[in-house]
C-alpha positions, 0 to 999 in steps of 0.5 A, spaced: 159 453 307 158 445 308 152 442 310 152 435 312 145 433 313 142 426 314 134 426 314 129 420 317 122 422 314 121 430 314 126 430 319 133 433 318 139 435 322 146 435 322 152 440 321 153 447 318 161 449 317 163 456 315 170 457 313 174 462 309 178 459 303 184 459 308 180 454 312 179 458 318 173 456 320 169 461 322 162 457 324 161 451 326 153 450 329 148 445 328 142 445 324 135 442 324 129 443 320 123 440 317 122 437 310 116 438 307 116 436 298 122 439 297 122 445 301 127 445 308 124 450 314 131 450 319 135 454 324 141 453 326 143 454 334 149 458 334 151 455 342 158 457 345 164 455 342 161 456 335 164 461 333 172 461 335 174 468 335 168 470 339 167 463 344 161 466 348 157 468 341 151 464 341 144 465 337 140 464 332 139 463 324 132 461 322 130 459 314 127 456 308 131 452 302 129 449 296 132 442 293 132 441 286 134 434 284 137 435 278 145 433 276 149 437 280 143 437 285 143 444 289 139 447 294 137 454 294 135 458 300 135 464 305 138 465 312 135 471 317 139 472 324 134 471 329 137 472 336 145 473 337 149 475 342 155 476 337 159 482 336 159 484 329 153 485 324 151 479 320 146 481 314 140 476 312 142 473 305 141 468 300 145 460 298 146 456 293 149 449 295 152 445 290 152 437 292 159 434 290 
């Protein structure tokens, strides 16, 4: 999973990529949030085309990650689907993204 994100005051938005280790990408979708501290809030719109072997698919993920700054910095958070009209089941769970 990559995000590339960009922030203007407590306001941040940008890309989520899904890929498997072959780079077959699996969701390209685009997120946008809150910053409070270092606490994101976000959802990700899944909107059609997103998810290439199923080009009708659009939802909904909704979340909350933490930001620690240290040296790798990380942020930690969960995800939860909160509308989907997918096939296939996508269980709520847990990150941790490491920046390069």
């Amino acid at each position: 999973m990559q995000w590339t994100l960009t922030q203007n005051g407590s306001v941040v938005d940008g890309n989520v990529l899904l890929t498997e280790a072959s780079g077959l990408v699996l969701l390209n979708a685009r997120l946008a949030g809150t910053l409070s501290g270092q606490t994101l809030s976000y959802g990700i719109d899944v909107v059609g085309g997103s998810v290439p072997s199923q080009p009708a698919c659009t939802g909904r993920f909704t979340g909350t990650a933490v930001a620690t700054l240290t040296n790798p910095a990380t942020m930690t958070g969960n995800y939860t689907l909160a509308t989907s009209t997918c096939t296939g089941p996508v269980p709520d769970g847990n990150f941790v993204l490491t920046r390069p």
